[in-house]
C-alpha positions in Angstrom: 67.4 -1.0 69.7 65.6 -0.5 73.3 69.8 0.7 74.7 69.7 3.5 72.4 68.4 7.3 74.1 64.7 8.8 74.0 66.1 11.5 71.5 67.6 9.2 69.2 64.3 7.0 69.0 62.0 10.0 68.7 64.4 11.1 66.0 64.2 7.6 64.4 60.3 7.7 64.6 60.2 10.9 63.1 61.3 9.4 59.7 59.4 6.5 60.2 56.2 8.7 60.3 57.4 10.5 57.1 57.7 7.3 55.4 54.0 6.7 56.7 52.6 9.9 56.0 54.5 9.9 52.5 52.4 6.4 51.4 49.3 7.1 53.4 48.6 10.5 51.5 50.1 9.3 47.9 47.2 6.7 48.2 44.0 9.2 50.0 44.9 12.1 47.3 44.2 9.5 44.4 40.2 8.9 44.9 39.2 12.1 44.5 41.5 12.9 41.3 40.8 9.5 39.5 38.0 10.5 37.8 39.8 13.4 36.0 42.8 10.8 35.5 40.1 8.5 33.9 39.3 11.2 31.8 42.3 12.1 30.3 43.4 8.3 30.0 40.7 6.6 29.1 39.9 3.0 30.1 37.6 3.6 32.2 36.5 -0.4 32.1 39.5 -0.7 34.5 39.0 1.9 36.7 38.6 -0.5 39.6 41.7 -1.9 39.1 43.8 1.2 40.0 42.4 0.2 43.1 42.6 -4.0 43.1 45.9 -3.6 41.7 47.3 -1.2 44.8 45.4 -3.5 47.1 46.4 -6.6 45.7 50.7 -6.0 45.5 50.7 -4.3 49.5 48.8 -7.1 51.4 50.9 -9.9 49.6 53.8 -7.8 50.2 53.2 -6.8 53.8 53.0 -10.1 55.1 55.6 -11.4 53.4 57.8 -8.7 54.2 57.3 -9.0 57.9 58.3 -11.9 58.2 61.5 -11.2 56.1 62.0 -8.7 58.7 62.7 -10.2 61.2 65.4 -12.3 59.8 67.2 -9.3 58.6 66.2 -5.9 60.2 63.5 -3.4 59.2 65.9 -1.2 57.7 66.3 -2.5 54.5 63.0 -2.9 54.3 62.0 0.6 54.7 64.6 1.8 52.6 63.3 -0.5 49.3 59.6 0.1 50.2 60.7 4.4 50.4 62.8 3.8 47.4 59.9 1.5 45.7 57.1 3.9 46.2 59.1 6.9 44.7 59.6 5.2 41.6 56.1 3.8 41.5 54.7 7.6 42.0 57.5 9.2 39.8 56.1 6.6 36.6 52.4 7.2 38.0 52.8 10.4 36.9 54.4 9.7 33.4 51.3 7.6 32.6 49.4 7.9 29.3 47.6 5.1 28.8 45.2 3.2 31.7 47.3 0.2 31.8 50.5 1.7 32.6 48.8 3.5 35.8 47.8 0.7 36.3 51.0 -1.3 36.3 53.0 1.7 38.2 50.3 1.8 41.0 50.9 -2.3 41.4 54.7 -0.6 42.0 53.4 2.0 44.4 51.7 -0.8 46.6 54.7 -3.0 46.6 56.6 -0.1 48.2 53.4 0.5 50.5 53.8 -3.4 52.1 57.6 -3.0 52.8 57.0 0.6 54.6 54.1 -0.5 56.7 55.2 -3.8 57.5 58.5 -2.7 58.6 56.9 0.8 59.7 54.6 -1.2 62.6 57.0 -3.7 63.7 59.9 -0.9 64.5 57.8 0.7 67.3 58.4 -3.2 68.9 61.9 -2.7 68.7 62.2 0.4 70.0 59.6 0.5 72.6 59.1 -1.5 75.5 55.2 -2.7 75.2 54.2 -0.2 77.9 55.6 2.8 75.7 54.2 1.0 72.5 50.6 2.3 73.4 51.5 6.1 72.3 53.7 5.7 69.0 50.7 3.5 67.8 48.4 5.7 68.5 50.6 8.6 66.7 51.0 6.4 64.0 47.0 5.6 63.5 46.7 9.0 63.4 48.5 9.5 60.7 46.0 7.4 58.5 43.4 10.0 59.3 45.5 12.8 59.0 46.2 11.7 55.3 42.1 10.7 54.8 42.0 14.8 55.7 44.1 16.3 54.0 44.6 13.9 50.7 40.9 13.7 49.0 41.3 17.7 49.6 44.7 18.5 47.7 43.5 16.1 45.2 40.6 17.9 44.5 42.6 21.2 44.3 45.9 19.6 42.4 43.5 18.7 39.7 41.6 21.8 39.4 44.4 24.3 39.4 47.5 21.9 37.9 47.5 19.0 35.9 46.5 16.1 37.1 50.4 14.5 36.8 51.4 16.8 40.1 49.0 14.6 42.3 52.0 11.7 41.9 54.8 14.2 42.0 54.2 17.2 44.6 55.3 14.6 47.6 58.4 13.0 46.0 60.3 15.4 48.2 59.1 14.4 51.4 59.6 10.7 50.2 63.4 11.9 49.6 64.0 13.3 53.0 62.1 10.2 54.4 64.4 8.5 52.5 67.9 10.2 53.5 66.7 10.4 57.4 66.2 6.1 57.6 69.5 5.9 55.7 71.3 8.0 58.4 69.6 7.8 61.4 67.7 3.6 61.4 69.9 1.5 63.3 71.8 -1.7 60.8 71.2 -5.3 63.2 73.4 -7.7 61.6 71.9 -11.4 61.2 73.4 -14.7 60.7 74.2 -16.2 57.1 72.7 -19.6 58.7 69.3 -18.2 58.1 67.2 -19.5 55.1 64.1 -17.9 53.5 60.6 -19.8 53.6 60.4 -19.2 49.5 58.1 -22.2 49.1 55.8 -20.8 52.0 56.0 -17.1 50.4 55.3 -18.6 47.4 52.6 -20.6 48.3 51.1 -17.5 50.3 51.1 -15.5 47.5 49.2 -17.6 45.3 46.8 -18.2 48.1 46.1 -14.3 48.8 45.8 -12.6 45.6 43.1 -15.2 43.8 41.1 -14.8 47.3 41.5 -10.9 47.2 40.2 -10.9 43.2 37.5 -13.0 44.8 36.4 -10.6 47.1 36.6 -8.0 44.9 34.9 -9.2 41.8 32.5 -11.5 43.2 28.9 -10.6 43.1 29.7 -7.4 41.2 32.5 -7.9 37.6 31.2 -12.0 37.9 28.5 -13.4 39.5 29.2 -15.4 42.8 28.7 -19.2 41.3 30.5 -17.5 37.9 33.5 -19.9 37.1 36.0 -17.1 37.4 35.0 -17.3 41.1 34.7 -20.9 41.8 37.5 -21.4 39.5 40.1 -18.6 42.0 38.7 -20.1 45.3 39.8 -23.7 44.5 42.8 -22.6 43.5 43.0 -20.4 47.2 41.6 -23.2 48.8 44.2 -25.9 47.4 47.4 -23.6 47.7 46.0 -22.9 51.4 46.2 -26.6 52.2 49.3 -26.7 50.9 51.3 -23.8 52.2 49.7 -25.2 55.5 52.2 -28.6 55.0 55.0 -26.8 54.2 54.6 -23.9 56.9 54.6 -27.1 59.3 58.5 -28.3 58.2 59.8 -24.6 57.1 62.9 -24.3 59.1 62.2 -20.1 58.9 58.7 -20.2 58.0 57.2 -17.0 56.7 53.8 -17.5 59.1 54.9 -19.7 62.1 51.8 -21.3 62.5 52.8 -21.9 66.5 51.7 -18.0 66.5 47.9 -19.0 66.3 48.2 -21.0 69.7 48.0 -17.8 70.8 44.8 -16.6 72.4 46.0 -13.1 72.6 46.9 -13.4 68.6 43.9 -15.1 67.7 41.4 -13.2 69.1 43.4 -9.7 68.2 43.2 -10.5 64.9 39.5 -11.8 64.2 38.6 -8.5 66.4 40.9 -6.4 64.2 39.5 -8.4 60.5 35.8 -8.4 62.0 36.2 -4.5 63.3 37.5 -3.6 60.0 34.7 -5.5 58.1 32.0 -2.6 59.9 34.4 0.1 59.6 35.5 0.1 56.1 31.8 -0.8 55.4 29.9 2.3 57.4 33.2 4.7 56.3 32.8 3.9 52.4 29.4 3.9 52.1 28.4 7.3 54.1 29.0 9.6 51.1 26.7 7.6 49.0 24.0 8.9 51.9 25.0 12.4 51.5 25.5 12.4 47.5 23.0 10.6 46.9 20.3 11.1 49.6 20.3 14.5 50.9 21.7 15.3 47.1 24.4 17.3 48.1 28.0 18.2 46.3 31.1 16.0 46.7 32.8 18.9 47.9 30.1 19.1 50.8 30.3 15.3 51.5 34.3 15.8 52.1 33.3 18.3 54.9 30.9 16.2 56.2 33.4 12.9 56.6 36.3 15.3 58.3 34.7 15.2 61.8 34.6 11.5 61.6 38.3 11.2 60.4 39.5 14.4 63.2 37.7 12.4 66.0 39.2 9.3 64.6 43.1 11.3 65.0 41.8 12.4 68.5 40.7 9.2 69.5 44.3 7.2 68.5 46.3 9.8 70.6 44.1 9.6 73.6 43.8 5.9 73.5 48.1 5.9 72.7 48.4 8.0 75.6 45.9 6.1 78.2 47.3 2.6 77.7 51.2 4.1 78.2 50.0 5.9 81.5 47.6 3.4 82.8 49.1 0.1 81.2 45.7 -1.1 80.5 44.1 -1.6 77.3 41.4 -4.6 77.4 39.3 -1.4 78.4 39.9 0.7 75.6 38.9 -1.7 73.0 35.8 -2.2 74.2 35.1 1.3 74.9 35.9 2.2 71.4 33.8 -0.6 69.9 30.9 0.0 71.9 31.1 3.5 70.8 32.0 2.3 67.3 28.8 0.0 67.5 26.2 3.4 68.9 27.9 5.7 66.0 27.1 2.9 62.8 23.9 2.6 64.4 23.0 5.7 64.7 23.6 6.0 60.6 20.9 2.8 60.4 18.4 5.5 61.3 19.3 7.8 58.7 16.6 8.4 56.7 16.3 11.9 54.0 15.0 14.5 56.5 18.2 13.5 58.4 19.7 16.8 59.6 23.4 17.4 58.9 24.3 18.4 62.4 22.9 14.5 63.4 25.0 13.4 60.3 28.5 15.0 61.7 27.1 13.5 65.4 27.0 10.4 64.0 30.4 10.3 62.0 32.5 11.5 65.7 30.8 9.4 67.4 32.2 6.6 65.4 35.6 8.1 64.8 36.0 8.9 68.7 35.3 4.7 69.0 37.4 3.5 66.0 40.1 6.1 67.5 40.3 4.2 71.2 39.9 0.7 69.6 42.5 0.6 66.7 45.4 0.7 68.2 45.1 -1.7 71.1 44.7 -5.1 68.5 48.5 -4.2 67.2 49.6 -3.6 71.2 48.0 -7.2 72.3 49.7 -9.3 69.6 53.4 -7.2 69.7 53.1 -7.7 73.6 52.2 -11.5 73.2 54.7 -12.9 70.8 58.5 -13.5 70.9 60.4 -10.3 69.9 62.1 -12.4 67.0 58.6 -12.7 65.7 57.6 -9.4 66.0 58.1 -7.9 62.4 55.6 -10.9 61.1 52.9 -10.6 64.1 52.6 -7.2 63.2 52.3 -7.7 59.6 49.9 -10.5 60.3 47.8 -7.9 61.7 47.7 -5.3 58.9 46.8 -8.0 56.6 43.7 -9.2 58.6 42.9 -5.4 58.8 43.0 -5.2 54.9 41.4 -8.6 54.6 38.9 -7.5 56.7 38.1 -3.8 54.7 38.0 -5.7 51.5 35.3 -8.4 52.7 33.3 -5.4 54.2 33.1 -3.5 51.1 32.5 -6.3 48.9 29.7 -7.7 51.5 28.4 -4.0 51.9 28.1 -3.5 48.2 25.8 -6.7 48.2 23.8 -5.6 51.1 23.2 -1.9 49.1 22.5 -3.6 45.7 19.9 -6.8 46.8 17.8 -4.1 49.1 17.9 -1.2 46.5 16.9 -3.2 43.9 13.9 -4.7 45.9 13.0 -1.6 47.6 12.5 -0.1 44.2 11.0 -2.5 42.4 8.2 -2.3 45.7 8.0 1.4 45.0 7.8 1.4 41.4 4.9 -1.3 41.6 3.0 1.6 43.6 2.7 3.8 40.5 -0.1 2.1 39.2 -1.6 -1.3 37.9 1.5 -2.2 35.7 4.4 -4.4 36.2 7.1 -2.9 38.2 9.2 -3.9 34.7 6.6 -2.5 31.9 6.5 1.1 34.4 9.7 1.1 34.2 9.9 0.4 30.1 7.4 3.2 29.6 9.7 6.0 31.5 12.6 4.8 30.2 10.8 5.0 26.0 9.3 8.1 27.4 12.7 9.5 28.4 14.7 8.1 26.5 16.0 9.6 23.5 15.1 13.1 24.3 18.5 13.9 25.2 21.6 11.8 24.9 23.3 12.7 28.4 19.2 11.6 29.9 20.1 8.3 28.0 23.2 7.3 29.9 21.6 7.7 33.2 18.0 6.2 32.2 20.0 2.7 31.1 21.2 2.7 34.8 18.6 3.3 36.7 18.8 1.1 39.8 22.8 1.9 39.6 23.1 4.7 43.0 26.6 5.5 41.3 23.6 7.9 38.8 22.6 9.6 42.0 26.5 11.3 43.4 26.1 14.2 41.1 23.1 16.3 41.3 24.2 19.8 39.7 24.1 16.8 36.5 20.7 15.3 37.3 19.4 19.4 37.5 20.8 19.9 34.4 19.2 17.2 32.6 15.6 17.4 34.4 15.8 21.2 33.1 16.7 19.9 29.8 13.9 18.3 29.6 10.0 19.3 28.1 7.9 20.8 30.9 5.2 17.4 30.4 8.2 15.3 31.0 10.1 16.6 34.4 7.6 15.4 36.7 7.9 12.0 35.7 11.8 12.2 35.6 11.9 13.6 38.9 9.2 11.3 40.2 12.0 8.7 39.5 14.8 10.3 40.9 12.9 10.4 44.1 12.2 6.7 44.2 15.9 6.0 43.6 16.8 8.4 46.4 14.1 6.3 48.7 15.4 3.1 48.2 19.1 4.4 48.0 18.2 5.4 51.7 16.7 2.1 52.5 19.4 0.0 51.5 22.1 2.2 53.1 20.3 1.7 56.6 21.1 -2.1 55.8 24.4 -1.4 54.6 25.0 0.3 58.0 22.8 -2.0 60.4 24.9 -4.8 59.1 28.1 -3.2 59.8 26.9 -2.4 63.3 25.8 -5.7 63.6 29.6 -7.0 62.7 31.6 -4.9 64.9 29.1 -6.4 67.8 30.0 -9.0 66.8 33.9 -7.8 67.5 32.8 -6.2 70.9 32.0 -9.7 72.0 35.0 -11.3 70.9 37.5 -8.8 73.4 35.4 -9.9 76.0 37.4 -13.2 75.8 40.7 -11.1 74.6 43.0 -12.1 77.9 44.8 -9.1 79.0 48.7 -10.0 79.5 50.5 -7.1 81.6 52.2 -4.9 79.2 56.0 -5.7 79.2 58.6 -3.0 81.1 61.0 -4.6 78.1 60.9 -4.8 74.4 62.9 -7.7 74.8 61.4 -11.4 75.5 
């Protein structure tokens, strides 16, 4: 599709985007409206799995998909993912019981892999390598454009309409997504010769989503040595070894294991899983420092994260348009992780006197670095394979990003819950001569029972989740007899301590892993960007 002219390709992009942006938002405007959802729906026992579920059906679907592709053009694809996601987010809406959002999300995310598969690998056939640099960078931006604007409508959707309008209000853009790939995306015929790898897709399937639940559940739903866990990594383990034999004699095989000779692939992709493992963990975690630190609103934490998800915006267009004027990348990535490395650093030594001003510092800081590095692992890999395996490089390197955000939140939440949990059972053991445990017992007898809303939060004490809202936590310590509020807020104040000590571990380790990245592109070789999309 190189032959065809600049206005036809921006055109074609144009509708690619809107497919993007149509995805990217129907998932941001979800977070901050589930809670309301929850509400209405009951269920909330499952309420992580509106999330697992999503999470789950697009990364088996995105790699598969790009490698399907390839074989026959990403125009069907985007087509069936558009047309999949708006019948995923018209039933969303239609829910009335927990398990049937549940089930029409798992649609939504199936529609989500084709688009972003197909989405990534059509900048490859449009654009020669050097050009690749900007459209990528557009196309990151996108993410935090919808990380903007989606937590906010959300917020307003379900406060001023009901809560069904937060799957419906963008069906329309889907539909004009829709109609502009069906007239404007190019058809590429392929030959009837071609077989699909369906033991290898098969095989990858049932490798990937026991190893996501593992990362997921473990050390939070089951215990790490639980036999739900051991039990779902023997059974990724085994069909791992096995899709590995019959990747090796696949005449079309979904992952062409020849792609991992690749330096240039190899090293993209543990920068982009290990850069995603800090990212997602310093990203996810910062509005448990404001909420539940500093003890401001949610509606105050949402400001507070725009800077970081602007710069981020910024930083993809400027890194877009440095590699397609300069040709050079290797650069870039570094640049952005170092920066990306200062900014999570910086948030290590937070601590509650911690100004907001340093806070928003903090957050551009890292979203100028995760701007300029993003894009360049998807440029390296497109520019170093074969341009018949383009579609399933690309999706090979969305997958390693999502790998990598669900390790870092799963490892993150670990980090948060061992250090809170010994940080306050040190400060609790400095109230006096009794047992961290029996000081604990005697506020919680003391408190307990004197109000039935104090009772829900007193049987979670050392949960941070009982920290995010403290118009509540006022409310209850003014509900409270005048001899009991001291103690009550004496405990809230040693929660909000070692909330703040484990959330400098949280973020010192995800520093510590996207150093860890940083070094790796110092080996990343830097191939001369391609005047050609062809190879």
């Amino acid at each position: 599709m190189e032959h065809l002219s600049t206005k036809r390709k921006v055109t074609i992009m144009i509708a690619v985007m809107a497919a993007m942006l149509f995805a990217s938002i129907n998932q941001t405007i979800v977070g901050t409206a589930l809670p309301r959802i929850i509400a209405k729906l009951g269920g909330m026992e499952f309420y992580s799995w509106v999330f697992t579920i999503y999470m789950l059906t697009s990364s088996v679907t995105t790699i598969l998909a790009g490698r399907l592709s390839d074989l026959y053009g990403r125009k069907p694809f985007l087509l069936f993912g558009v047309g999949i996601f708006l019948i995923g987010a018209f039933l969303s809406g239609t829910s009335t019981t927990i398990i049937q959002l549940i089930l029409y999300r798992g649609i939504q995310g199936i529609g989500s892999g084709l688009i972003m598969s197909a989405a990534f690998s059509a900048v490859g056939d449009l654009f020669a390598p050097r050009e690749r640099g900007r459209w990528t960078g557009y196309m990151s931006a996108i993410f935090g454009f919808s990380s903007v604007l989606g937590p906010v409508m959300g917020g307003y959707i379900v406060d001023r309409l009901d809560w069904h309008w937060i799957f419906w209000i963008f069906l329309p853009l889907g539909i004009v997504a829709f109609v502009m790939i069906w007239m404007m995306f190019p058809s590429v015929p392929h030959s009837e010769s071609e077989h699909v790898d369906y033991w290898g897709s098969l095989l990858l399937t049932v490798t990937v989503v026991p190893l996501l639940l593992v990362l997921s559940w473990g050390g939070s739903q089951y215990a790490w040595s639980s036999p739900p866990i051991l039990g779902m990594i023997a059974i990724a383990l085994i069909a791992l070894l096995l899709f590995l034999f019959v990747e090796n004699r696949a005449e079309n095989p979904v992952i062409p294991l020849q792609l991992f000779k690749s330096s240039v692939f190899t090293i993209s992709n543990m920068s982009a899983f290990t850069m995603s493992v800090g990212m997602f963990g310093a990203i996810m975690y910062m509005p448990f420092f404001v909420q539940g630190v500093l003890g401001q609103t949610a509606t105050h934490s949402s400001f507070i994260m725009i800077p970081l998800t602007l710069s981020l915006v910024i930083g993809s267009m400027v890194s877009g348009q440095l590699i397609t004027r300069t040709g050079s990348y290797k650069w870039l990535a570094l640049t952005g992780l170092f920066l990306t490395v200062a900014g999570i650093w910086l948030m290590s030594r937070m601590t509650p006197e911690t100004t907001t001003a340093h806070i928003v510092w903090n957050n551009i800081l890292t979203g100028v670095g995760l701007g300029l590095g993003t894009p360049v692992f998807s440029l390296t890999v497109q520019n170093a394979v074969k341009q018949s395996l383009l579609g399933v490089a690309t999706a090979s390197t969305q997958f390693f990003r999502s790998l990598g955000g669900t390790v870092g939140v799963s490892v993150m939440g670990t980090v948060m819950a061992h250090r809170m949990s010994s940080k306050a059972m040190e400060l609790f053991a400095g109230l006096g001569d009794l047992r961290t445990s029996q000081v604990m017992q005697t506020a919680q007898v003391r408190l307990m029972g004197v109000n039935p809303e104090l009772d829900k939060y007193m049987s979670q004490l050392q949960n941070p989740q009982v920290l995010l809202d403290a118009a509540k936590l006022e409310q209850l310590r003014s509900s409270l007899p005048p001899e009991l509020r001291g103690m009550f807020s004496e405990l809230i104040a040693i929660l909000r301590e070692s909330l703040s000590y484990s959330l400098s571990g949280v973020f010192l380790t995800g520093a510590l892993v996207v150093f860890f990245a940083f070094l790796l592109t110092f080996f990343l070789k830097e191939v001369p960007l391609r005047g050609s999309a062809t190879k």
